[in-house]
C-alpha positions in Angstrom: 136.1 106.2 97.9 133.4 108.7 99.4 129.7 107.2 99.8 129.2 110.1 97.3 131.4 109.1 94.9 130.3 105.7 94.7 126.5 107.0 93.9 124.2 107.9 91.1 122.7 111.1 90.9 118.7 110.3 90.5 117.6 112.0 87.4 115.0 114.6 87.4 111.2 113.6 86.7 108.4 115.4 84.8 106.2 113.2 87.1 105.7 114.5 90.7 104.1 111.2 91.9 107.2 109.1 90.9 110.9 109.7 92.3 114.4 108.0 91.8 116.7 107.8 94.3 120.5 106.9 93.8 122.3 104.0 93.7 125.8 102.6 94.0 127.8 102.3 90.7 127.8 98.4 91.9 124.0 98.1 91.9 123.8 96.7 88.6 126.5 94.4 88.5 124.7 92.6 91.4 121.8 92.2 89.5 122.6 90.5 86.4 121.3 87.3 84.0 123.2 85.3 81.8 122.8 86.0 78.2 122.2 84.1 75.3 121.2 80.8 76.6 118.0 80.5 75.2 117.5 80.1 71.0 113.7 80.2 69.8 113.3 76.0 70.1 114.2 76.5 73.9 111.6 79.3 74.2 109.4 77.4 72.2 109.9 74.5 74.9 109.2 77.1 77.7 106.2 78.2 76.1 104.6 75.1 76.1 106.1 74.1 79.1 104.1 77.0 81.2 101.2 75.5 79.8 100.7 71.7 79.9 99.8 71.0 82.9 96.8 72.5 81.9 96.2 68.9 79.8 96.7 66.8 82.4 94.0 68.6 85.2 92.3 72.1 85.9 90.6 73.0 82.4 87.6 70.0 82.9 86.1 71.5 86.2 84.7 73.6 83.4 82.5 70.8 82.1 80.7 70.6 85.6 80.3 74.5 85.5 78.9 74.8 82.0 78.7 71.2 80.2 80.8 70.1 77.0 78.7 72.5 75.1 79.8 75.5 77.3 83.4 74.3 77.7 83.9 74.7 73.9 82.6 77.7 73.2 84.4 79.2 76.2 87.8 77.3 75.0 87.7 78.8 71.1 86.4 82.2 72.7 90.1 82.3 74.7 91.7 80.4 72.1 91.2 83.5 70.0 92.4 86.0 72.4 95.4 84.1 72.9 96.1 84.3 69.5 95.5 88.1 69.6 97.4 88.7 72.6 100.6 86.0 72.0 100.7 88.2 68.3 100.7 91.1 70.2 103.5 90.4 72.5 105.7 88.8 69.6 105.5 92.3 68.4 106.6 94.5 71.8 108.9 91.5 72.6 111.0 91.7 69.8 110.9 95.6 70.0 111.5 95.8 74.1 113.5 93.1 74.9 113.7 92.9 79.0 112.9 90.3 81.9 109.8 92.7 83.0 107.8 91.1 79.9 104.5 92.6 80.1 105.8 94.2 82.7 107.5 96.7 80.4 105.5 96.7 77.6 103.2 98.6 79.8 105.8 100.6 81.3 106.7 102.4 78.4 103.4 102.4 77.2 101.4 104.1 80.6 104.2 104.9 82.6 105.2 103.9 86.0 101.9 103.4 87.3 100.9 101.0 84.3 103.9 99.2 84.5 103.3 98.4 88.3 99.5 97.4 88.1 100.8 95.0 85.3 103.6 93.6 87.0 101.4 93.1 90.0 98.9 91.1 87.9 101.5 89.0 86.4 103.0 88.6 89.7 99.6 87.0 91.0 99.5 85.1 88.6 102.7 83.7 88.5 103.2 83.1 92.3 99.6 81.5 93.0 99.6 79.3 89.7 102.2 76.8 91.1 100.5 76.8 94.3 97.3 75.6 92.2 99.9 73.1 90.4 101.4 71.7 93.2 98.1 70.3 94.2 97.5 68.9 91.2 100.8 67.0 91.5 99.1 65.9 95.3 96.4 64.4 93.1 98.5 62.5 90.2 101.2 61.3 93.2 98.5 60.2 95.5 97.5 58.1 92.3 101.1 56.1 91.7 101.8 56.1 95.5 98.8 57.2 98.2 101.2 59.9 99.0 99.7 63.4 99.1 99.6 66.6 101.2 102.3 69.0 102.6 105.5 66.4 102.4 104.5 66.2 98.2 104.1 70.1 97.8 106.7 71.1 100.2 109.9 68.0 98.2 108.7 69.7 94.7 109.2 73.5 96.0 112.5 72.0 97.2 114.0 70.2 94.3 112.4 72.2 92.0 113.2 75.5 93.3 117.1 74.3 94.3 117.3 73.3 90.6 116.8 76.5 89.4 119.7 78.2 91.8 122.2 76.1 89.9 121.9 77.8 87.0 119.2 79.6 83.9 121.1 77.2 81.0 120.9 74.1 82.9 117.3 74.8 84.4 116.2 75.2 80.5 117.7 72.4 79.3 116.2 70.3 82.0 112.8 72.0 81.3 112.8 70.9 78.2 113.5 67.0 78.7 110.7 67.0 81.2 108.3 69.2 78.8 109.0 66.5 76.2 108.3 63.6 78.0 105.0 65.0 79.0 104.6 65.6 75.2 105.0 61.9 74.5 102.1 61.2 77.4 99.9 63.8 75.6 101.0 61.4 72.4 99.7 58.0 74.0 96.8 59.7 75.4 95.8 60.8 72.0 96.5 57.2 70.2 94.6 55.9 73.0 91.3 57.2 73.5 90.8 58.2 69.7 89.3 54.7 68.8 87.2 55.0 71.5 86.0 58.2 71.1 82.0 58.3 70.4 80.1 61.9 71.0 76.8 61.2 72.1 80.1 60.7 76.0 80.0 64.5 75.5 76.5 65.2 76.1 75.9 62.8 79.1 75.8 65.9 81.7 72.2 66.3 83.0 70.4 69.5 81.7 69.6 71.8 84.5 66.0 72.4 84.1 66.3 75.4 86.8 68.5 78.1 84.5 68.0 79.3 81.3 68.8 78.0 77.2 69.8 74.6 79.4 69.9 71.9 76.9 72.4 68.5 76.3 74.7 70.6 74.4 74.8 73.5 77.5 73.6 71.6 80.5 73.9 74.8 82.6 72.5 77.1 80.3 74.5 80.3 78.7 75.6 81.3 82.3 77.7 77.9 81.6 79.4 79.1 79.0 81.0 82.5 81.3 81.8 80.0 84.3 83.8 78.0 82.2 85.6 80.9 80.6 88.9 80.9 83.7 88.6 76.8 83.3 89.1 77.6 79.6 91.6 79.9 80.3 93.9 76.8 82.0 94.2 75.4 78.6 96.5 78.2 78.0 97.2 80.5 80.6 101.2 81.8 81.1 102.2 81.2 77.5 102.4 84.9 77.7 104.9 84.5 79.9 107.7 83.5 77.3 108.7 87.6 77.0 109.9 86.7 80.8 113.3 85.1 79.1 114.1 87.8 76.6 117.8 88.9 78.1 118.7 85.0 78.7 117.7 84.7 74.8 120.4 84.2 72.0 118.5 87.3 69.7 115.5 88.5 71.0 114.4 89.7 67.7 114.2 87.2 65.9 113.8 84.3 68.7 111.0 85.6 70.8 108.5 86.0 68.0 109.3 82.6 66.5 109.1 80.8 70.5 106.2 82.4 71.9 103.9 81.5 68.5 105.2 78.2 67.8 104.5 77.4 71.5 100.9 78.3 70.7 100.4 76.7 68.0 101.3 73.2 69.8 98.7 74.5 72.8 96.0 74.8 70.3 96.8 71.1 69.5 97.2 69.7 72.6 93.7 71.7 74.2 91.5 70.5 71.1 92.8 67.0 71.5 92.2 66.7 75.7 89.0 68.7 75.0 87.6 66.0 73.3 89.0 62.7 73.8 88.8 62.9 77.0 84.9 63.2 77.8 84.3 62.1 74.4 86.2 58.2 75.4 85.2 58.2 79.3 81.9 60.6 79.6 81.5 64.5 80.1 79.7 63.5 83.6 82.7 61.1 84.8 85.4 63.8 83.8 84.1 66.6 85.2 85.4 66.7 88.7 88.0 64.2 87.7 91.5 64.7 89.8 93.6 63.4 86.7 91.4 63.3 84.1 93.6 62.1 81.2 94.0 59.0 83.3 91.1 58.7 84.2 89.6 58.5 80.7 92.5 55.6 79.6 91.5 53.6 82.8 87.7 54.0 81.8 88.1 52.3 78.4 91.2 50.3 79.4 90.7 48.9 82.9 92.5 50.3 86.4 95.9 48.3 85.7 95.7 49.0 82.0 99.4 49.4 80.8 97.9 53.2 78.7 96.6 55.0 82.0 100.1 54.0 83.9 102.2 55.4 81.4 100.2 58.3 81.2 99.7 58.3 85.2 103.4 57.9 85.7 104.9 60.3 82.6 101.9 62.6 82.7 103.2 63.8 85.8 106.1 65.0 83.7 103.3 67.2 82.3 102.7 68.9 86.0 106.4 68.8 86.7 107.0 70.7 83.4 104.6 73.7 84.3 105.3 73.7 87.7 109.2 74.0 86.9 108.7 76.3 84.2 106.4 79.0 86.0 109.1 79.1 88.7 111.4 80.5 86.5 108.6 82.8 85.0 107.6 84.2 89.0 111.3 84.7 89.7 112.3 87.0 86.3 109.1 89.0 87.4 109.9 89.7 90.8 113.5 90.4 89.6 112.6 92.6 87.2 110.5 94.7 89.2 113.0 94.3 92.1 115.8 95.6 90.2 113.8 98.4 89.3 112.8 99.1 92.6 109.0 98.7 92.5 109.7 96.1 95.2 112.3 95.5 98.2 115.7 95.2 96.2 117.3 92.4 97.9 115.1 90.2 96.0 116.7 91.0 92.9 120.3 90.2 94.4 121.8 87.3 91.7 124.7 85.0 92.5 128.0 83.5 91.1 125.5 81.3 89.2 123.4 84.9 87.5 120.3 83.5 88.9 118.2 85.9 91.2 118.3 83.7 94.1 115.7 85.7 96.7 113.4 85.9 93.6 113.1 81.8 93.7 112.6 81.3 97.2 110.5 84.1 99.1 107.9 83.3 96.6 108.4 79.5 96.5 107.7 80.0 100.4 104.4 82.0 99.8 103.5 79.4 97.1 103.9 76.4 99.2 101.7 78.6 102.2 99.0 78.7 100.1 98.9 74.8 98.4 98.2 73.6 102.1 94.9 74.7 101.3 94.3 72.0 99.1 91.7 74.4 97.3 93.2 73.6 93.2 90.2 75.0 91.8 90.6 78.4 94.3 93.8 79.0 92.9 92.7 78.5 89.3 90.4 81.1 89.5 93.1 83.4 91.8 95.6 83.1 88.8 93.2 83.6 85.9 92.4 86.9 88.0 95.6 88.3 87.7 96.4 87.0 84.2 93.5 88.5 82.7 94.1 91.8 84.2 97.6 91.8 82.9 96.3 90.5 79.4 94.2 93.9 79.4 97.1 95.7 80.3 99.3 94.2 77.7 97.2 94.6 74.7 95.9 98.1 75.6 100.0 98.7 75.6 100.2 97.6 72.3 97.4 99.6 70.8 99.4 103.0 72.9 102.8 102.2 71.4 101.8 101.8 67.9 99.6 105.0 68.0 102.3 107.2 70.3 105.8 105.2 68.9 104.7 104.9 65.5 108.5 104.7 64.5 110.0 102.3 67.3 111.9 99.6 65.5 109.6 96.6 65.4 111.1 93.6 63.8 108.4 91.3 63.8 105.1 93.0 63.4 101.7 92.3 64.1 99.4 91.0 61.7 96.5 92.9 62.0 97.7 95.7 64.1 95.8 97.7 66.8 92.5 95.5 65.6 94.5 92.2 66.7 95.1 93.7 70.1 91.8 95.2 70.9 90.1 91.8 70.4 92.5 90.7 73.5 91.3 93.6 75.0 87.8 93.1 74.9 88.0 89.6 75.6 90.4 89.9 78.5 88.0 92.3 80.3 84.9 89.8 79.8 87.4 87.2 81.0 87.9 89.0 84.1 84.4 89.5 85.0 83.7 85.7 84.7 86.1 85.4 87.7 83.2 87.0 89.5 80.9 83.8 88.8 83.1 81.5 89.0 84.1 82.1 92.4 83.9 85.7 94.3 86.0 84.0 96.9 89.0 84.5 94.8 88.5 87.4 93.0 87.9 88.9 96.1 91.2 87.3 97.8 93.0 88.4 94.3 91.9 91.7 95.1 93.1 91.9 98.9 96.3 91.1 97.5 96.0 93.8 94.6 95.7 96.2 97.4 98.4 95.4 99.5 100.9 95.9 96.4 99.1 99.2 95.5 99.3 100.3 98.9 103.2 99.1 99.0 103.9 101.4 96.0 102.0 104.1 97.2 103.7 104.5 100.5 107.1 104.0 100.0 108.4 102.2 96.0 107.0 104.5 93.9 109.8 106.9 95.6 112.9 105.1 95.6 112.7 103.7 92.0 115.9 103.0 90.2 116.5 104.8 87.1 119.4 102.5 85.4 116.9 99.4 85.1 116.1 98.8 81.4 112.8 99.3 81.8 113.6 102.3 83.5 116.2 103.6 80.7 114.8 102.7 77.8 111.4 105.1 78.8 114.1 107.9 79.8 115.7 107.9 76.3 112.3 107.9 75.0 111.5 110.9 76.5 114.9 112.6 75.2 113.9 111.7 72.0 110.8 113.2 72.2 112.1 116.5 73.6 114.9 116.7 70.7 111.8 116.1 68.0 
């Protein structure tokens, strides 16, 4: 058979900028998932799994940036646009079921262009948060063993990595032991420090005389409170990325609405609890800078040796793992998805005997592990909640576009509260973002270099060789028939 034969023709587009180029009849046989291995408890599991590492270490650096005081305020202020925004995407999941996630929310929504700068951010997120992770895994090894540094990061990219080429099912399954075990450590910690929780511990910070509205409850003043907005953040950041799983999930309809919320209903749990028992048993000032700070509030009221902080040391790694595992599989459907559509190099959407998109997994494992030897966890905090919360803006502003421009797209699970429940993501997501500025300028501007570089990858050469049979792709095109029938 001819070249010819054996190619698409690459459909006509109303928009000059973009332009699809022709594929084999094979190319999307070579790039495929394995359906239906995923009900709503397993994406319930993988929701919380993104997450809870956030328990263990990351989310109290905010204490030393803004006190107890501006830690909480900052937590219920992104607690409530994660409720907004995890509502919202219940909604477009269950409507536009694809391994893009946000990435094609926005795609239908704003077009090529929208679609890309949202994949991009979720991509930065994605690929530098286990970089961030990784160290914090350093931290809790170095703890058990005095073993930290490149050999830890580099065996946990390996395994962890290696696990998820044998297969999506088993990966999930796994996932899930390992996200319940750090559960139970959440559990002790919890039964642990509660009896010793007193709350003059959460105002022991020093007031800084020097800025101002500095008190015992905000130690650094309301500046505090926007610095510890992207430590907040940690307490939940990648739940979102449960939409990632959508064609590996039994029915999409019905299962991605009922995973993604019941996943954040368990974070809000799990964040209230670490919030305060932990300074509240061991001391605001003590926990602060802290490299395992659930441990080391049990060994402040129990002793070193204590029985509670080794369990908890040893199975609160579990916690790390958990994350760590799960955002693997989140970077990997992201890059495959926007692979397979062409927005980047194609090979890295290329899936195996096994269905898994195996170049997806390891280029950005490699990158990830590049940038752990830094050793900078906070950095990469900061890096991923700079990405996240431009793809939060992106996502809810999507949601507001579809209801008003696709009033009549099938939506089985709906909203409560509508356009109004995604504009308060909105509006917080963009004040999110500008506290990356404070916190660090370092990284947003590093975040920023790397914005550029996609942008500028797009610009030059993807944004003309798109492929027109990806979902994402297809379900705007029939979309646009529709619209030209009406």
């Amino acid at each position: 058979m001819s070249q010819e034969q054996t190619q698409k023709s690459a459909p006509k587009t109303k928009n000059k900028s973009i332009e699809y180029e022709a594929v084999s009849d094979e190319y999307m046989s070579q790039r495929q998932l394995k359906k239906g291995v995923a009900g709503w408890i397993l994406l319930a599991s993988l929701g919380i799994s993104y997450v809870i590492s956030g328990d263990f270490a990351g989310w109290n650096f905010g204490l030393e940036l803004g006190g107890f005081g501006g830690m909480l305020i900052a937590t219920l202020v992104m607690g409530l646009m994660y409720i907004c925004l995890v509502l919202s995407l219940a909604e477009m999941s269950s409507s536009l079921p694809t391994a893009g996630g946000g990435y094609s929310f926005a795609r239908r929504a704003m077009g090529p262009w929208g679609g890309f700068l949202t994949g991009t951010a979720i991509l930065l997120e994605y690929a530098i948060a286990p970089a961030a992770i990784a160290i914090f895994i350093g931290g809790y090894v170095n703890e058990l063993v005095g073993i930290d540094g490149p050999i830890v990061y580099a065996a946990f990219y390996a395994v962890f990595v290696g696990l998820h080429l044998w297969g999506a099912g088993e990966a999930l399954r796994i996932m899930m032991g390992i996200t319940l075990l750090a559960v139970i450590a959440i559990g002790v910690f919890m039964v642990g420090m509660v009896p010793h929780f007193d709350s003059a511990n959460l105002f022991d910070i020093a007031a800084n005389p020097d800025v101002v509205g500095s008190s015992r409850f905000l130690p650094e003043g309301y500046m505090g409170i926007w610095a510890a907005l992207p430590f907040a953040m940690w307490l939940f950041l990648a739940v979102e990325g449960v939409p990632l799983a959508a064609e590996e999930a039994t029915d999409p309809a019905k299962d991605m609405p009922k995973g993604i919320i019941a996943s954040m209903l368990v974070l809000i749990v799990f964040a209230a609890a670490v919030l305060l028992l932990a300074p509240g048993g061991a001391g605001a000032e003590a926990m602060k800078n802290h490299g395992a700070p659930l441990v080391g509030a049990l060994q402040s009221v129990y002793g070193l040796d204590s029985f509670a902080a080794k369990f908890v040391n040893i199975v609160g790694l579990f916690g790390l793992i958990a994350s760590f595992f799960s955002i693997i599989y989140a970077y990997s459907r992201q890059v495959f998805a926007l692979s397979r559509a062409g927005y980047l190099p194609r090979f890295l959407s290329l899936s195996g005997k096994r269905k898994v998109p195996v170049w997806a997994l390891i280029v950005p494992g490699v990158l990830g592990f590049l940038l752990s030897l830094t050793g900078e966890g906070d950095l990469m905090i900061t890096m991923a909640v700079f990405g996240a919360t431009i793809s939060y803006a992106m996502m809810s502003l999507s949601h507001i576009l579809l209801r008003r421009k696709e009033p009549n797209l099938e939506r089985p699970y709906r909203t409560p509260g509508g356009i109004f429940t995604s504009s308060i993501a909105l509006v917080l997501s963009l004040i999110a973002l500008a506290s990356t500025f404070v916190v660090s300028l370092q990284a947003a501007m590093w975040s920023a270099v790397f914005y550029l570089l996609m942008v500028t990858y797009f610009v030059v050469y993807s944004r003309h060789r798109l492929v027109a049979s990806a979902p994402e792709e297809e379900f705007d095109m029939i979309a646009s028939a529709e619209s030209e029938l009406k």
